[in-house]
N, C-alpha and C positions, 0 to 999 in steps of 0.2 A: 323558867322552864328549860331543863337540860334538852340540846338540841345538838348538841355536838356529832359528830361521824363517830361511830363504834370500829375500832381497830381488832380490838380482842374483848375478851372477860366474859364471865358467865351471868347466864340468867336464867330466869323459870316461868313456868304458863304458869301467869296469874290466879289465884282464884282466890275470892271472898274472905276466908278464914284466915290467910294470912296475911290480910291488911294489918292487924296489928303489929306486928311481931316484922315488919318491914318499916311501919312506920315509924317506928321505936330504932329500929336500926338500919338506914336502906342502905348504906356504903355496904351491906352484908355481900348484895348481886350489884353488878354494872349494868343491867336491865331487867324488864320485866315485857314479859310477851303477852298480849288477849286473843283472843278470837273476833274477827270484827261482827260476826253475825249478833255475838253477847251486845254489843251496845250501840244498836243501830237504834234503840230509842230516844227522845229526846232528853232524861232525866231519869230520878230514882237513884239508887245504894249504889249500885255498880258506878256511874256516873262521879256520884260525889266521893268514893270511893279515888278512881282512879284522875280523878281533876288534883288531890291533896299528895297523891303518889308522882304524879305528873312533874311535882316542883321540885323534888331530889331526885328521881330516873326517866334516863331513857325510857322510851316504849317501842315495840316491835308488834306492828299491827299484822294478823297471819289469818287471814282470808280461808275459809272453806267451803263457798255456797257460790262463788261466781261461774262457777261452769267452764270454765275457760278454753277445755278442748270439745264442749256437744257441738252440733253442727246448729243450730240455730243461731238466730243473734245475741249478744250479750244482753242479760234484763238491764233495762234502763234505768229503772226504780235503782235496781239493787247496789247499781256501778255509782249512782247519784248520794246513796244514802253511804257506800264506802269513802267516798270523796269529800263530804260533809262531816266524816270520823277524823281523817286525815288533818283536814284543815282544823278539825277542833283541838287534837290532841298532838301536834304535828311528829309523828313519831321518826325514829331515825332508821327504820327500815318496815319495807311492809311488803308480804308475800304469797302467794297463791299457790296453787298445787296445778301437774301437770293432768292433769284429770278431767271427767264430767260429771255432772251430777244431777243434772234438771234437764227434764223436754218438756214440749207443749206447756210449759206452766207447770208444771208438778216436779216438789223437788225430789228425788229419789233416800236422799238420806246417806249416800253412800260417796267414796271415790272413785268410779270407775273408768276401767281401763280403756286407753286410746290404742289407734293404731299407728305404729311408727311407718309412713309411709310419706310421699309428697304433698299427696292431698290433704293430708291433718296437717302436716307443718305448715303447710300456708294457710290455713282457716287461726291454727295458733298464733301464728307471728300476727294477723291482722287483728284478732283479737289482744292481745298482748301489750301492740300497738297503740290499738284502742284503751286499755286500762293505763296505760302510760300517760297518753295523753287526759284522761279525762284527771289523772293526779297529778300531771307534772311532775311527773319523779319515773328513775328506775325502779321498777318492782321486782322481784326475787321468785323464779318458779321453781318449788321442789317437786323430786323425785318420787314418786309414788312407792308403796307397799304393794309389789304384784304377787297374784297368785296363778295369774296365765301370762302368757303371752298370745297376742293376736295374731290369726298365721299369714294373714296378707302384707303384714311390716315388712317394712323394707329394707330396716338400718334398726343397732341396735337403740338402747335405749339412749345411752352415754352421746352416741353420733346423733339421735336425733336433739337430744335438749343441748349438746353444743351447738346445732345447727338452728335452732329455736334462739340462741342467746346470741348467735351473729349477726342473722339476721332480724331481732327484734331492737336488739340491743339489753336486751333484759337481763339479769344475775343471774347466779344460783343459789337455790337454798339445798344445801349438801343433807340428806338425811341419813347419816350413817345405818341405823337400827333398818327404815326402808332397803337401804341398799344390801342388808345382809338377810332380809326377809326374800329379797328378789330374787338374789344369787341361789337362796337356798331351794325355792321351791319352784324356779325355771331354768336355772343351771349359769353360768359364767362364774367367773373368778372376780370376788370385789376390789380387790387391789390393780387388776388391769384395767376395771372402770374407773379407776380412780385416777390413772396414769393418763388416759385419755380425754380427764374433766378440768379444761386451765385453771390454776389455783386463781389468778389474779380475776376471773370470772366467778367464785364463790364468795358468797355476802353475807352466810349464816348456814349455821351448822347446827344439826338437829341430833339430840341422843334421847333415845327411849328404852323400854322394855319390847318383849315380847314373848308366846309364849309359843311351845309347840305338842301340835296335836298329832297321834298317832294316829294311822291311818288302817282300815282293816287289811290291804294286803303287806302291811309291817313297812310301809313308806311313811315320811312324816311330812308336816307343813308347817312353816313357821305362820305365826297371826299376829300384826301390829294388834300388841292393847295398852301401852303405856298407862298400867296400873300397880309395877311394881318398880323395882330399884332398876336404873341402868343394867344390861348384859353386861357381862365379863367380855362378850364378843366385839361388842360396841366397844365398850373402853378401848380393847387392842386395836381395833380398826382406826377409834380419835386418834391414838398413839402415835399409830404408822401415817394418819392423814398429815398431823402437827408437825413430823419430823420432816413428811417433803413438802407441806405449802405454807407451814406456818400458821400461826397463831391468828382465830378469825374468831367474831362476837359466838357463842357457842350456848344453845338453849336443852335443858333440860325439862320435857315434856315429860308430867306427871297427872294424868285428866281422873282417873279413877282410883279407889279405894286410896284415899287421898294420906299421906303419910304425916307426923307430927313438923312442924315445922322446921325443928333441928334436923330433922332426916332427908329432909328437902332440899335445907342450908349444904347440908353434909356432901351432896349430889355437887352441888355447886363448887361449894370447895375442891373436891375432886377434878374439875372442869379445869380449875384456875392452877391446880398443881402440875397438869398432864402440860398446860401452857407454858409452863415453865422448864419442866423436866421431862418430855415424853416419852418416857420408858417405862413398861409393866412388866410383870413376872410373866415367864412363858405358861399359856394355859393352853388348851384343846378346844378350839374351835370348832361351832357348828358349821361352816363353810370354808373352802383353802382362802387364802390371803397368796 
């Protein structure tokens, strides 16, 4: 079972269909990422699937159901049944989202947004703390897709999750496509949030799609859907990340209207090119850089 630390290389969110076509070739990606809610059961496809996947790739375990910023306590089940994935599959990064998502018992289905102020960042870091420990490892908390901001925050988003990773000790997971959904549809420059997120504190780096919707009074809003090709936007923003912090394990999320496997591959290679050479052609930007 490859267990080694991930320096760089690309990889992509896992899914069923192209089990084959990885296991016929897995040198193709340097990792593969799941969702850990997929296989919190005991057995089954998925399961025996990614036990035969296990023996030639890394794995990047990537959490969206633990809640980590609602004000209740973390589910115990659910921190139990993460830690029991962990240990089964020991993967070489595994990370959460800066978000909530469940109260009283009821999960809402969704990411939503926290407030950057005192009192969330100390409920985060204990919780945080708490998921640390119950795995024995650093975890990785990414950056969310906003479409508000909370008006009682207190510090921006960038100051609050460096001050979440100082105090927790916890990573980042950098989600480029988020970070230019944020910028676009609450205002800041992504490249100054970038300047102010220490490179040697990011652990994994996210590229998606997105798409944007016209608004009636002729305003627009960008919407994470990660169901088509990487942005042109995203790629310049990898570009300009690669150039000042360097080469970091780097995942290609593809969840919906699911593309033929070469086109997946294709994604990937792109990832592993921009690592080497990161320079694109000037384009036009939905956000300044």
């Amino acid at each position: 079972m490859n267990c080694k630390p991930l320096q760089a290389g690309a990889g992509v969110a896992f899914k069923p269909q192209y089990f084959e076509a990885l296991l016929a070739d897995p040198q193709r990606l340097d990792f593969i990422e799941i969702h850990a809610e997929n296989y919190f059961g005991a057995g089954g496809l998925l399961h025996a699937q990614m036990g035969a996947l296990r023996e030639h790739l890394p794995l990047s375990v990537h959490g969206v159901g633990l809640s980590l910023g609602g004000t209740q306590a973390l589910d115990a089940g659910h921190l139990q049944r993460l830690a029991e994935l962990c240990r089964r599959y020991e993967p070489v990064l595994v990370s959460e989202h800066l978000a909530w998502s469940s109260h009283a018992g009821v999960y809402l289905g969704d990411l939503l947004p926290i407030a950057y102020d005192r009192a969330t960042l100390d409920r985060l870091v204990e919780h945080v703390d708490q998921l640390q420990c119950a795995l024995q490892r650093e975890v990785l908390i990414e950056n969310p897709a906003a479409c508000l901001r909370l008006a009682h925050s207190e510090m921006s988003e960038v100051e609050f999750l460096h001050s979440l990773s100082q105090h927790s000790g916890c990573g980042v997971l950098l989600d480029l496509n988020n970070l230019l959904i944020s910028s676009h549809n609450c205002g800041g420059d992504p490249w100054e949030y970038l300047q102010q997120l220490p490179p040697e504190r990011v652990g994994e780096v996210h590229l998606a799609s997105h798409t944007r919707v016209e608004l009636p009074d002729g305003e627009s809003v960008l919407v994470d859907e990660h169901g088509s090709a990487v942005a042109d936007a995203t790629w310049q923003l990898y570009a300009e990340w690669v150039r000042h912090a360097g080469k970091c394990p780097t995942l290609v999320e593809w969840d919906r209207n699911l593309p033929t496997w070469s086109v997946l591959a294709a994604e990937a290679d792109c990832v592993r090119s921009l690592q080497c050479v990161p320079f694109m052609p000037a384009i036009t930007l939905d956000v300044p850089l």
